[in-house]
VEXDREN-2710 file (C-alpha; in Angstrom, 1 decimal):
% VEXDREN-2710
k/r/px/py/pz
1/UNK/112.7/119.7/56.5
2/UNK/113.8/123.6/56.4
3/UNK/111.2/126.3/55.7
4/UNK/113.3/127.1/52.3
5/UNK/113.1/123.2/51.1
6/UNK/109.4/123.4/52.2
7/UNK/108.6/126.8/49.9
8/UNK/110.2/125.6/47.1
9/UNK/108.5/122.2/46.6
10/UNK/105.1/124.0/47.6
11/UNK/106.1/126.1/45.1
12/UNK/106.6/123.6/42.4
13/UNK/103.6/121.6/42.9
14/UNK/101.7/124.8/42.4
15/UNK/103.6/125.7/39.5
16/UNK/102.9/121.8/37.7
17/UNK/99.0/122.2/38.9
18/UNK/99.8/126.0/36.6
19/UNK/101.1/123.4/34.1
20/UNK/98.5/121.2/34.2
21/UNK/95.5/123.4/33.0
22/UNK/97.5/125.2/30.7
23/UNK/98.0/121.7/29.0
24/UNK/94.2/120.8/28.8
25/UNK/93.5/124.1/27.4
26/UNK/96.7/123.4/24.8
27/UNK/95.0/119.8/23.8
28/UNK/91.8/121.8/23.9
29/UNK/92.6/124.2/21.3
30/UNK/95.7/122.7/19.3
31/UNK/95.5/119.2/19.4
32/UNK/98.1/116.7/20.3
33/UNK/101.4/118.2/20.0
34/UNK/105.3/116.7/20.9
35/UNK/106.5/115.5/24.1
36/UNK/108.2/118.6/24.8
37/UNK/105.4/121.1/24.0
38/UNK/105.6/124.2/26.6
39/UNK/102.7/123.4/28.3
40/UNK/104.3/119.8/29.3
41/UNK/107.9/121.7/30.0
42/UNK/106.0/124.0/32.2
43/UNK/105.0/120.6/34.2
44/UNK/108.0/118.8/34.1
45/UNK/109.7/121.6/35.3
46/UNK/107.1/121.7/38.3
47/UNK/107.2/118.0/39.1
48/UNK/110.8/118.6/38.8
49/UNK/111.5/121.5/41.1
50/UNK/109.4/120.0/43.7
51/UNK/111.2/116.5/43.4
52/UNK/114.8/118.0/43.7
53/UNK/113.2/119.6/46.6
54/UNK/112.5/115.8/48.0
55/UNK/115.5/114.7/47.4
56/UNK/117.7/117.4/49.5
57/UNK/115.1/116.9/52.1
58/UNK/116.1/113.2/52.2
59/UNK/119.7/113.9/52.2
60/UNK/119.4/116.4/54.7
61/UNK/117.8/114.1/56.9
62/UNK/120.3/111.1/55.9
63/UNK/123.2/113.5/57.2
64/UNK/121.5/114.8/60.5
65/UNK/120.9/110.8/61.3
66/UNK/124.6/110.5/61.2
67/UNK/125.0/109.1/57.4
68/UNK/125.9/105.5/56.4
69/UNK/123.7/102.4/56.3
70/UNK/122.0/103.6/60.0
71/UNK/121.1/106.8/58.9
72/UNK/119.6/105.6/55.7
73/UNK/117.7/103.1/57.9
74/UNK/116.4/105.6/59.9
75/UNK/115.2/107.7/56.7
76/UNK/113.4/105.2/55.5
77/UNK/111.3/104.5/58.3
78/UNK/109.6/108.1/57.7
79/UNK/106.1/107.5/56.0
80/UNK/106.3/111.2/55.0
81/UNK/109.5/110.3/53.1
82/UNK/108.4/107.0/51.3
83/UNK/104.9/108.6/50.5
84/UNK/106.8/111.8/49.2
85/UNK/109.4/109.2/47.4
86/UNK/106.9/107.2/45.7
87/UNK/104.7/109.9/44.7
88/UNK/107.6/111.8/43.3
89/UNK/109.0/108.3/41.2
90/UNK/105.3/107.3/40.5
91/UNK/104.7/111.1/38.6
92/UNK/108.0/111.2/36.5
93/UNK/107.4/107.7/35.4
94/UNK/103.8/108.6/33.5
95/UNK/105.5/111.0/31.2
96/UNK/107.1/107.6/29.3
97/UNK/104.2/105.4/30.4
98/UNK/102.1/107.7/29.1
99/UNK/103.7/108.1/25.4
100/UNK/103.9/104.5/25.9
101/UNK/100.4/104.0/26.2
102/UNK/100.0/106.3/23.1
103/UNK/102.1/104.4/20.7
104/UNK/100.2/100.9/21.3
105/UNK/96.4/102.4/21.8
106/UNK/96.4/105.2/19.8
107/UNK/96.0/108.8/20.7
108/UNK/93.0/109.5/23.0
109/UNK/91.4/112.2/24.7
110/UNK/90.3/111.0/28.5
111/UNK/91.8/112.2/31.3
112/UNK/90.8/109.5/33.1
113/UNK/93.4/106.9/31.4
114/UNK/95.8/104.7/33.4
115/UNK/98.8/107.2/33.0
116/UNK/97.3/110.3/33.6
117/UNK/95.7/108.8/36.8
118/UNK/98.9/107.2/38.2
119/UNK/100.8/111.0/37.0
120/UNK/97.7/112.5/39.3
121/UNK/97.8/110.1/41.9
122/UNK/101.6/110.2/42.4
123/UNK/101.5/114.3/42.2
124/UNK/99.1/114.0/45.0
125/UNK/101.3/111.6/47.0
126/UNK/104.0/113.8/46.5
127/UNK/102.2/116.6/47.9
128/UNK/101.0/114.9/50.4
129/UNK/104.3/113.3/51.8
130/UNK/105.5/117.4/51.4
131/UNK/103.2/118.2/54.1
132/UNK/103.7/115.7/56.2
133/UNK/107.4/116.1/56.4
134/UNK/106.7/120.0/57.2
135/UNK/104.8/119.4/60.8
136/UNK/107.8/119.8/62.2
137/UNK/109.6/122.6/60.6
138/UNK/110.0/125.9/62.4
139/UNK/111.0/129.2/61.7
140/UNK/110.1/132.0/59.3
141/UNK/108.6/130.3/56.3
142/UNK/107.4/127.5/58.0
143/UNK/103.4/128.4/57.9
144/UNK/103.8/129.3/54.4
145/UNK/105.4/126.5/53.3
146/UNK/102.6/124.7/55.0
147/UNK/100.1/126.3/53.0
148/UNK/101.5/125.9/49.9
149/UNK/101.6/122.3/50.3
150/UNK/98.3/122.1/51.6
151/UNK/97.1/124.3/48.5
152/UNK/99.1/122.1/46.2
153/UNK/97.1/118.7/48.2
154/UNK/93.3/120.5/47.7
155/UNK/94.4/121.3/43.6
156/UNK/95.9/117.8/42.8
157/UNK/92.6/116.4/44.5
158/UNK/90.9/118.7/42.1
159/UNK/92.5/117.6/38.5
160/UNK/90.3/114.7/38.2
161/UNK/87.2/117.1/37.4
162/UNK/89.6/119.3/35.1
163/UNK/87.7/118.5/31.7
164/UNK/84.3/119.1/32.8
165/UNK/86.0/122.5/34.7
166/UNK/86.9/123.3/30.6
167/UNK/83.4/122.1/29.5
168/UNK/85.3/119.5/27.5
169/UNK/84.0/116.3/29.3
170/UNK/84.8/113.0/28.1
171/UNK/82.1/110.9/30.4
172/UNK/78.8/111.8/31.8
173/UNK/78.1/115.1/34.1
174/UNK/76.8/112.7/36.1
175/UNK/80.1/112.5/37.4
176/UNK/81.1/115.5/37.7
177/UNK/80.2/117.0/41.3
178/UNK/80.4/113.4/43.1
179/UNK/84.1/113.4/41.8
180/UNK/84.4/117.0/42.8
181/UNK/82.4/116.4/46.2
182/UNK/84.6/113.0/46.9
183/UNK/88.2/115.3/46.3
184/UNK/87.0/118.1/48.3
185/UNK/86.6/116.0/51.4
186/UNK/89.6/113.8/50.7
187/UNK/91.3/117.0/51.0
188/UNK/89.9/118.1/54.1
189/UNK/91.0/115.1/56.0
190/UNK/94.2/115.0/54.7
191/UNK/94.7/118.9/55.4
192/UNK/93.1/119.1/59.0
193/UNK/95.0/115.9/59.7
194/UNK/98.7/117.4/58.9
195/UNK/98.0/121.2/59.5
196/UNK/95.3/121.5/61.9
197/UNK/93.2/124.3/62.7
198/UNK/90.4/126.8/61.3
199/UNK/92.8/129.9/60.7
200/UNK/95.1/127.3/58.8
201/UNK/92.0/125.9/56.3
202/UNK/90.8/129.2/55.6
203/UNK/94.7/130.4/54.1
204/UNK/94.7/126.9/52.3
205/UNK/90.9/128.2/50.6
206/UNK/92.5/131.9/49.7
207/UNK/95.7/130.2/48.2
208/UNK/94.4/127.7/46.4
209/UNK/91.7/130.1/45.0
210/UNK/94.0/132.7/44.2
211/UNK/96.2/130.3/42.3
212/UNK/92.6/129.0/40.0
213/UNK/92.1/132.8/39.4
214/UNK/95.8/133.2/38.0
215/UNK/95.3/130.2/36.0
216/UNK/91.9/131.5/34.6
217/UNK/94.2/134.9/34.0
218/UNK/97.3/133.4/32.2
219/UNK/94.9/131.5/30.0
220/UNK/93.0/134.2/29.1
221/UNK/95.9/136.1/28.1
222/UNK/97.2/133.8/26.4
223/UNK/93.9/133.8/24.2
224/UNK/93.8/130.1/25.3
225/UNK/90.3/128.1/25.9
226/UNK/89.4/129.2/30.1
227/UNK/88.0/127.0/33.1
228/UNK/85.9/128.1/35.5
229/UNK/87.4/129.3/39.6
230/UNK/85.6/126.0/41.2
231/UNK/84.2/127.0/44.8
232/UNK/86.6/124.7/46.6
233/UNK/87.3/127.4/48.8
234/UNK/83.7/128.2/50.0
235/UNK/83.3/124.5/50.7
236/UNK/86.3/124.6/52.6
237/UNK/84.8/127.7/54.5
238/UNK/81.9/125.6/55.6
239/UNK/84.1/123.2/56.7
240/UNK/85.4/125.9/59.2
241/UNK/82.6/127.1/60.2
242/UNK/81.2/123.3/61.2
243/UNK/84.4/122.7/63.0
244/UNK/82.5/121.4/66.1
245/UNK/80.3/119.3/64.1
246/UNK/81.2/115.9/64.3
247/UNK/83.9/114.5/61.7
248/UNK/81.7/112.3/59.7
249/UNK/78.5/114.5/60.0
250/UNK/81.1/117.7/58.6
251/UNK/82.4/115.7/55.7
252/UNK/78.6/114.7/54.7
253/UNK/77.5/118.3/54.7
254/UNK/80.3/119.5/53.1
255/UNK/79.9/116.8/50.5
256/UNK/76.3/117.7/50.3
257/UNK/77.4/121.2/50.1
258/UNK/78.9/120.4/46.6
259/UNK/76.2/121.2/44.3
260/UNK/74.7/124.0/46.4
261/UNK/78.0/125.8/45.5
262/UNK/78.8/124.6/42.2
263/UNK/75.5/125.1/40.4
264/UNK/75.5/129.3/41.1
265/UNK/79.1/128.9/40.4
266/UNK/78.5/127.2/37.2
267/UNK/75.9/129.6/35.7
268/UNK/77.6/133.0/36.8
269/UNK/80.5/131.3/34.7
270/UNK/78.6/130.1/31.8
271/UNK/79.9/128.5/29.0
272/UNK/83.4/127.8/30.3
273/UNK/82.4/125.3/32.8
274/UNK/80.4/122.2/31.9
275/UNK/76.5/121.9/32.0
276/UNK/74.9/119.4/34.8
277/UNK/71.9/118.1/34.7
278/UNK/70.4/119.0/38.2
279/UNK/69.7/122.1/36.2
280/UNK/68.2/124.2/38.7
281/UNK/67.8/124.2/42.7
282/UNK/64.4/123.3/43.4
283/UNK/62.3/126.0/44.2
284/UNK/59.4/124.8/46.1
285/UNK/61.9/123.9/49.5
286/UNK/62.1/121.6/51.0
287/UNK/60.9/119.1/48.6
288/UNK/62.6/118.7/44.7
289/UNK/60.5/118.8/41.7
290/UNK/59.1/115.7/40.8
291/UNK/61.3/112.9/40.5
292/UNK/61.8/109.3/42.5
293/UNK/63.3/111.2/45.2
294/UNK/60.9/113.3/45.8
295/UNK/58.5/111.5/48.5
296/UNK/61.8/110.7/50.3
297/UNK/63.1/114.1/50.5
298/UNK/59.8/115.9/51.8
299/UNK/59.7/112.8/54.2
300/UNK/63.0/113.9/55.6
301/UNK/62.2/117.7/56.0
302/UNK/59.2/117.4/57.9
303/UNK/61.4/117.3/61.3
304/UNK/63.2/120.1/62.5
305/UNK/65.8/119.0/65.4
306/UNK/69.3/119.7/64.0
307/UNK/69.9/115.9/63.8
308/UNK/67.1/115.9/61.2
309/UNK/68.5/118.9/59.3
310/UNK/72.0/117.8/58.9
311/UNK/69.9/114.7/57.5
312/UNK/67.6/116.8/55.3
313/UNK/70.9/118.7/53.5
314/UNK/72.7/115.0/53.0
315/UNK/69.5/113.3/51.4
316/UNK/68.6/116.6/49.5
317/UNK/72.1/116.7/48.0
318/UNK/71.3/112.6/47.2
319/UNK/68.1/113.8/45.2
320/UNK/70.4/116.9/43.1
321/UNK/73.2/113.4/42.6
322/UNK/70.7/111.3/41.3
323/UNK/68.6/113.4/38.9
324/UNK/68.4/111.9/35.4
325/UNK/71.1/113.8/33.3
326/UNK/70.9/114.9/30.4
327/UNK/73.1/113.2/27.7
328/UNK/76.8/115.0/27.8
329/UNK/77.2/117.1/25.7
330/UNK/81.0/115.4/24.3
331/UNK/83.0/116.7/22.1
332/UNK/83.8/114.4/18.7
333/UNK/87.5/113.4/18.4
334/UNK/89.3/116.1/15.7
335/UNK/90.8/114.3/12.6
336/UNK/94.0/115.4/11.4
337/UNK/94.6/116.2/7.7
338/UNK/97.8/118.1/6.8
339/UNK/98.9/119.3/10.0
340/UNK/95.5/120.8/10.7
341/UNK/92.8/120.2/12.8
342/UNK/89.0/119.8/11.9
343/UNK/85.7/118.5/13.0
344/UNK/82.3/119.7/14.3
345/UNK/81.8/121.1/18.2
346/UNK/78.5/120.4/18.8
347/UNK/78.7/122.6/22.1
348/UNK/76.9/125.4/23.8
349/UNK/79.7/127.8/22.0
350/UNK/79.1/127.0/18.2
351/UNK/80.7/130.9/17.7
352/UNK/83.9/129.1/19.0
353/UNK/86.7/127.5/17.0
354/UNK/86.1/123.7/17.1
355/UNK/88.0/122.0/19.9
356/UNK/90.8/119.6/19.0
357/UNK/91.0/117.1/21.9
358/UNK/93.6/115.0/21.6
359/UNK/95.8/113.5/24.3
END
């Protein structure tokens, strides 16, 4: 794959995961609106650019294997390819599925439905098979490219936590930072595994940072509801600096890591993101307030060899996971009368217009 085709589908993916929020906050503060509303043109066009960039990548490679019914043989024994393919087939096919899905169940607001899934699931492949099929490129471009992909891999990982990002969950917070925790590792393997190295993790972290701080910046001038900038890329700075950790202890601690990072982020960014119910580090460490965990917890911190603080972190992070939440704070479905939305919030942000979610 050349450094150009490599930019450009980076590029796109970025531009869909730009699409993306701006179409949560659009269902946020609007309500369901046509097939072609600009938030979902700003998508397609995305999915679309980074698909077209796919597709010369495959012909490209058809013509350097010599062309014909060999050549396409030879294509299609790249995983890169077929994972890029799939992803690519599996994304544009959810936009019908998904209107599909609306006309016989009715319009709903959850993220979490079959289409929306398979849409993130196949954006994710697609990024993922982009990446893969750059390891080889060369050239000027090349590292860029690399990190755009990589950037587009950590955000698509990141959608499934995009309501409660918008403080407009539709389950409980008590899944909130173990989905969050589970797509920040996932991303980590999948980024050290296809462009190794510290230096290479820590551009992926600015990138992908930069691009939630743009996001939060067109939406707010666009007078459109915000998100918050999750702290992906300060858990993918501890990745780097555990580097010669082993692989399984890194991931644990970085998963751990999750709601250390999240909870300051979420309250210097109150209201935007959504409330959890570990409400507050403990402050007596080592040992949580009282709760079932607690015995457990001040069991494990009584040691002090590094084997029994990597321990102490993981089982502490358990106790913040398995607090009793709160009940989630949800937002009632909007009713439509007349072309315009109403309802009650029931949020933390009663001074705000009421939310119309609908998918």
């Amino acid at each position: 794959m050349s450094a150009v085709v490599g930019l450009s589908g980076g590029a796109g993916s970025l531009l869909a995961l730009l699409g993306v929020y701006l179409d949560d906050a659009w269902h946020t503060d609007v309500g369901r609106d046509g097939f072609f509303s600009p938030p979902h043109l700003l998508l397609y066009a995305g999915v679309l650019v980074t698909s077209l960039s796919v597709l010369v990548w495959v012909v490209r490679s058809w013509r350097q294997a010599g062309g014909g019914a060999a050549g396409a043989a030879d294509v299609l024994r790249s995983p890169a390819i077929w994972l890029a393919g799939v992803g690519g087939v599996t994304t544009v096919l959810s936009a019908p599925l998904d209107d599909a899905w609306h006309r016989l169940f009715g319009r709903d607001a959850v993220l979490w439905s079959p289409p929306h899934l398979a849409a993130v699931a196949g954006t994710c492949a697609l990024a993922v098979g982009l990446l893969a099929g750059l390891q080889t490129t060369r050239g000027r471009g090349a590292g860029a490219a690399r990190v755009l992909a990589a950037a587009a891999v950590v955000g698509s990982l990141q959608v499934p936590v995009l309501e409660y990002d918008s403080d407009v969950p539709q389950f409980s917070p008590t899944w909130y930072l173990p989905v969050a925790a589970i797509g920040v590792c996932l991303a980590l393997v999948i980024v050290e595994d296809l462009f190794p190295g510290g230096r290479a993790l820590v551009q992926v972290a600015v990138v992908y940072t930069v691009v939630r701080v743009l996001v939060v910046a067109v939406l707010a001038a666009l007078g459109s509801s915000l998100t918050i900038v999750a702290p992906v890329g300060l858990a993918l700075g501890l990745a780097v600096l555990l580097r010669g950790t082993r692989r399984v202890w890194r991931l644990l601690l970085v998963g751990a890591a999750v709601p250390l990072l999240w909870w300051p982020a979420l309250v210097v960014q109150e209201p935007v993101g959504t409330s959890v119910a570990i409400t507050t580090l403990p402050w007596r460490w080592p040992c949580p307030p009282q709760g079932p965990w607690r015995s457990p917890c001040c069991t494990a911190t009584s040691v002090a060899s590094p084997a029994a603080r990597r321990r102490r972190l993981v089982v502490w992070s358990c106790c913040c996971y398995s607090r009793s939440p709160s009940p989630p704070q949800r937002r009632p479905r909007m009713t439509q009368d007349k072309g315009r939305w109403s309802g009650t919030c029931g949020s933390r942000r009663p001074a705000r217009v009421c939310r119309a979610r609908s998918r």
